[in-house]
N, C-alpha and C positions, 0 to 999 in steps of 0.2 A: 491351557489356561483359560478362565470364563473373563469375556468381555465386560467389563464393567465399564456400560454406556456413560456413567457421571464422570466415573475419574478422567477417562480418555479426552470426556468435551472440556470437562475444567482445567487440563492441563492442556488443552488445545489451546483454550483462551489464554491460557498464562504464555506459553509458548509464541503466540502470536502480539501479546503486548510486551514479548521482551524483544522480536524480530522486529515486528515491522512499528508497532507505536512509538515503542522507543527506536530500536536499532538504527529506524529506517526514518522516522518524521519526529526525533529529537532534536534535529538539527536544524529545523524550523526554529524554535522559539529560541534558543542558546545564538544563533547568528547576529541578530541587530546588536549581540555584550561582543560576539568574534570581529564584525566590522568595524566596531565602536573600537576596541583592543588594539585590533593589528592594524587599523585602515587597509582593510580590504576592500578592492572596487568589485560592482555591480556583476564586473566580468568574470574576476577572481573566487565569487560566491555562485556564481552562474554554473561556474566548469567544476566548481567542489561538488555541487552538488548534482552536475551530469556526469562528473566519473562512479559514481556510486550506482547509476542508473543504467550507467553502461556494463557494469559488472552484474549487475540484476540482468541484463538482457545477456549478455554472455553466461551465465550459469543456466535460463532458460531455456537458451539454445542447448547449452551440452545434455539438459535433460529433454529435450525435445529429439535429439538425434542418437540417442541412446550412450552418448561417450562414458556417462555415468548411470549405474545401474545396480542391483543387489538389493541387499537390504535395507530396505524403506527407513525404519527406526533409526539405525545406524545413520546414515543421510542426513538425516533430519537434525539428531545432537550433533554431529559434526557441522551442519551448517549454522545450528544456531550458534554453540562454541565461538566458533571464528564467529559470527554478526556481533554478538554482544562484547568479544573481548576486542577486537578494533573499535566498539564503539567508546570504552574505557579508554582507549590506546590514543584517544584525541587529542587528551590531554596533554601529550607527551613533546609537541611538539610547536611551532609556531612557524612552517613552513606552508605555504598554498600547497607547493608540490607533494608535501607529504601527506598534507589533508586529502588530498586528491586519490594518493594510494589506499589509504587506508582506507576512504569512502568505497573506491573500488571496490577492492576485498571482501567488504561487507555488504558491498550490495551483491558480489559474486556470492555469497554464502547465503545470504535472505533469498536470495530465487532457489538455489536447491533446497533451501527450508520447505519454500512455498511450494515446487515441485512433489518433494516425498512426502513433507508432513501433511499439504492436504489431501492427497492419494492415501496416507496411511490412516489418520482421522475419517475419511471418507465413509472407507471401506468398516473399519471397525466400525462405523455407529451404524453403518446400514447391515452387516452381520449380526449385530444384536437389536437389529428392526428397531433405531431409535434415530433414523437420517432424521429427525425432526429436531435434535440435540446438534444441527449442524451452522445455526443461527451464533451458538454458545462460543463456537471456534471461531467467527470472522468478527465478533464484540472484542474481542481482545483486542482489535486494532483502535478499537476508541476506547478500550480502558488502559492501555499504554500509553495514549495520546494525552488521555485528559491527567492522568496521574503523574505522568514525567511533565505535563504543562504547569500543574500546580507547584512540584518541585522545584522544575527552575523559576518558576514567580518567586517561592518561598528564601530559593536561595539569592537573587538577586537581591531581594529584599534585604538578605542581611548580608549584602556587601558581597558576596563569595561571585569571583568574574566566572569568566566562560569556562576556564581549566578546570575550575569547581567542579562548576555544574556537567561537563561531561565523565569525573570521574562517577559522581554521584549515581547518576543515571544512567552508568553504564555498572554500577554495582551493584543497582537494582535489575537489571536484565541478567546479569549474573547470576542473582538469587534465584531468579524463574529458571534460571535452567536446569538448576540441583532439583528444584521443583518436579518438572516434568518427566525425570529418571525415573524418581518415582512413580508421579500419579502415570504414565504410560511406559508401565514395563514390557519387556521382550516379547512375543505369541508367535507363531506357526507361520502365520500367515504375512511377517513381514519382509520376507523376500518371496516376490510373486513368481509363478510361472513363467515360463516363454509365450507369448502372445501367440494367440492363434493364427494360421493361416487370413491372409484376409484383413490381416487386421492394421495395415499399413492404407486401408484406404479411408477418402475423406469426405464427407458428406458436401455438397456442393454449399449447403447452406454455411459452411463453416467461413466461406470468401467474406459475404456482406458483415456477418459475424467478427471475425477478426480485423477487418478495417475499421470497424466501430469501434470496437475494442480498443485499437493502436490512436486512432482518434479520442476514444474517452482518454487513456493516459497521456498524452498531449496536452487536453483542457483542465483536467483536474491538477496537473502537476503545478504549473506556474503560481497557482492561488495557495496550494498547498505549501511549497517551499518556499514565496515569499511573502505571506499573509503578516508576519506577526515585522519585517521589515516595511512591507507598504502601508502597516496603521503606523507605526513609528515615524515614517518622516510625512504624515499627512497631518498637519498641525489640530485641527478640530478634532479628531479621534486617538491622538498619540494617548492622551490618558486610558485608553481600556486596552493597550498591547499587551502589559501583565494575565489580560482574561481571555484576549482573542481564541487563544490555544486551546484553552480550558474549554470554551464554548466549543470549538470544531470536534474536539473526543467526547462530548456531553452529547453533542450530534451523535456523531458516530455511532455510541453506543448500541440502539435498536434501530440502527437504518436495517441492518441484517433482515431481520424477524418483520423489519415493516415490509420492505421491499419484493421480501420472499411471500409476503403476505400478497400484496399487491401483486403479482404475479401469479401464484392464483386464480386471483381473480380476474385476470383481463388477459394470461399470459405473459410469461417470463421476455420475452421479447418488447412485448408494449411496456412494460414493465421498467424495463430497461431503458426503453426511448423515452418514458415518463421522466425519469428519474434524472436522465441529460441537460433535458430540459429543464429543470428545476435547478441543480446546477450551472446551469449556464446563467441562469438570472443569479443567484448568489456572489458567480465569478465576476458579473456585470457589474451590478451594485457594488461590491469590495472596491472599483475603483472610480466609477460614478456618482454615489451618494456620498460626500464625507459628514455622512450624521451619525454618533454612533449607536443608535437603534436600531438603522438599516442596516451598519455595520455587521451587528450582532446576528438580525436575522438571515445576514449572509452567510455568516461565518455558521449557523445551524443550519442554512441549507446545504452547504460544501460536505460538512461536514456527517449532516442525514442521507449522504447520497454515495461520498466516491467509493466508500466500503460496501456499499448495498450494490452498487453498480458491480464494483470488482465481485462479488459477490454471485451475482444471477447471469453474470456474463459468464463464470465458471460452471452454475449447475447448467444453462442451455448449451456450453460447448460439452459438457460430459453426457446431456441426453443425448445429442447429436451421435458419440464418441457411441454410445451404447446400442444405437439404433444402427450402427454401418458396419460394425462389428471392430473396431479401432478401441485401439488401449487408450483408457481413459489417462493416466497419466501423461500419455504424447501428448494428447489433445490438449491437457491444463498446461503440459509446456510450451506447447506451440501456441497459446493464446499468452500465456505469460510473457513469451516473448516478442508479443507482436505489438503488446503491450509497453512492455522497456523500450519498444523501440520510440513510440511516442513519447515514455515520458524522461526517456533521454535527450530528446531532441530539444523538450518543452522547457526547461531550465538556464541551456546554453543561449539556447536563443533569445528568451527573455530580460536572460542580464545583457545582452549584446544591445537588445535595442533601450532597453530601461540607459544604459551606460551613453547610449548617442542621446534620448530623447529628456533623459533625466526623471522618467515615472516610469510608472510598469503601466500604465493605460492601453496603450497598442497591444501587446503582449495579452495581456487581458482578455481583450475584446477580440484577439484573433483567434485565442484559446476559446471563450464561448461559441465566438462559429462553430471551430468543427467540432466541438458537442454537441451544435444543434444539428451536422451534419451526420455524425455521428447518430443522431436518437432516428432521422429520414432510414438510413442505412437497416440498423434496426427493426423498423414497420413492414419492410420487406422480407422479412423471414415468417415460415411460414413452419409451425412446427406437426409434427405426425406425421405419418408414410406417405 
């Protein structure tokens, strides 16, 4: 069957804004109608949304350690399947503990999505010489973002609570999945080979690498899951929480293509330490400035950054992967997972201290440090033979 470079990337995008925009950061802006509802505390929002993170880092491990393996495609609709239909299945219930499972689940299935599907996208746009169409796949996390953010604006707005808004936007991530059957059907090459001899080994540069990495997911998480709660109870900015969302996937959109730009030009490493940094003042400001013009230009730099980030930290662990002779796959799993580890941790902990201190501030400002230690970590990688 011929590769057809357009449908593969657009249905990467679709794919990835029914996983991760929606599946995976819907549950941002639907939380301040969930706390409002059930009164749930800071702690109870904290652990919902670190058991989701911990099923991301457990589905990364299994495909870092090979326990899951075969055919790539197949993977990929099974993990989106289960992401999107727990993300529906929210609706169903009004238990912490059972939010906690389901979050689970689906965040167990979004990492094997992220695992095969961008090993499978990868490789097909770089077989039909079009890796350049590989910006098209990680947009989808800011076109889920900003699209399911206008939806639940649109639905609050006319009254419809939080059981609404999760059936809604979990029927839109449903739609994308019939979607992507299509645009990336079955080919030859979706169950790979057995990995060469050789190929279990790991470039040294992959240590400083992957600590940034688990470091980036730490920093970006806390701003991420509680941005659209921290403009809500900040009395001077509470009026733009309807748009907060909106602004972070309007970011997102071309951090891709910027970031991969900038890299480029200065290298994907600097690149990467650039982009921490720029984040880490966005994270600052969110809880420093309560004006909402800073607000916003926070909320576009979080948002111009944590997907560009996740983004260049995937193509330098697969250069890396390609240059020591190691299967790129491991590689994106074992950085995915060292990932979840961070931004497991960065959730729990923040409603733990938000719940003693009564703001997310600490939290905040502890998460921009290690982004800025993070981008140090970074400048030390030194990429070519």
């Amino acid at each position: 069957m011929t590769t057809r470079p357009l449908s593969v990337a657009i249905g990467g995008l679709i794919a990835m804004a029914a996983v991760m925009g929606i599946g995976r950061f819907v549950f941002t802006p639907i939380l301040p109608s969930m706390v409002d509802a059930l009164s749930l505390t800071k702690s109870e929002a904290g652990l919902i949304a670190a058991a989701n993170y911990l099923g991301y880092l457990l589905g990364a491990l299994a495909g870092a350690t090979g326990l899951v393996g075969g055919n790539r495609r197949r993977w990929m609709l099974w993990g989106m399947a289960v992401s999107v239909m727990t993300t529906a299945a929210m609706a169903a219930t009004t238990s912490p503990s059972a939010f906690m499972a389901l979050r689970f689940t689906g965040g167990l299935a979004s990492a094997l999505f992220m695992v095969f599907g961008s090993a499978l996208i990868f490789e097909r746009l770089a077989a039909a010489k079009r890796s350049d169409l590989s910006f098209v796949f990680f947009a989808g996390v800011g076109t889920g973002i900003a699209g399911s953010a206008l939806l639940v604006a649109a639905l609050s707005a006319a009254g419809i609570g939080w059981d609404g808004q999760w059936i809604a936007t979990g029927g839109l991530a449903i739609a994308g999945l019939v979607a992507i059957v299509w645009l990336i059907p079955p080919a030859p090459g979706d169950t790979p080979p057995p990995a060469p001899p050789g190929g279990s080994r790991t470039d040294r540069r992959m240590i400083p690498l992957s600590i940034a990495y688990g470091l980036f997911g730490f920093g970006y998480v806390i701003t991420t899951t509680f941005m659209s709660a921290i403009v809500r109870q900040t009395p001077e900015i509470a009026h733009i929480e309807p748009y907060i969302w909106v602004v972070v996937g309007l970011g997102a959109l071309p951090s891709v293509a910027f970031w991969s730009w900038v890299g480029r030009r200065v290298g994907n490493p600097a690149g990467f330490a650039l982009a921490c940094l720029v984040e880490a003042t966005g994270v600052t400001i969110t809880v420093l400035v309560p004006d909402p013009a800073a607000v916003l230009v926070a909320a576009v730099m979080v948002g111009g950054t944590f997907v560009g980030i996740t983004a260049v930290g995937l193509f330098v662990a697969t250069d890396l992967a390609r240059g020591s002779g190691a299967d790129p796959r491991r590689m994106i799993a074992l950085m995915t997972g060292i990932f979840g580890i961070g931004q497991m941790i960065g959730p729990a902990f923040a409603g733990y201290v938000a719940e003693i201190t009564g703001t997310f501030t600490a939290p905040s400002l502890i998460a921009a440090g290690a982004l800025v230690i993070g981008a140090g970590l970074a400048l030390t990688i030194r990429m070519g033979k």
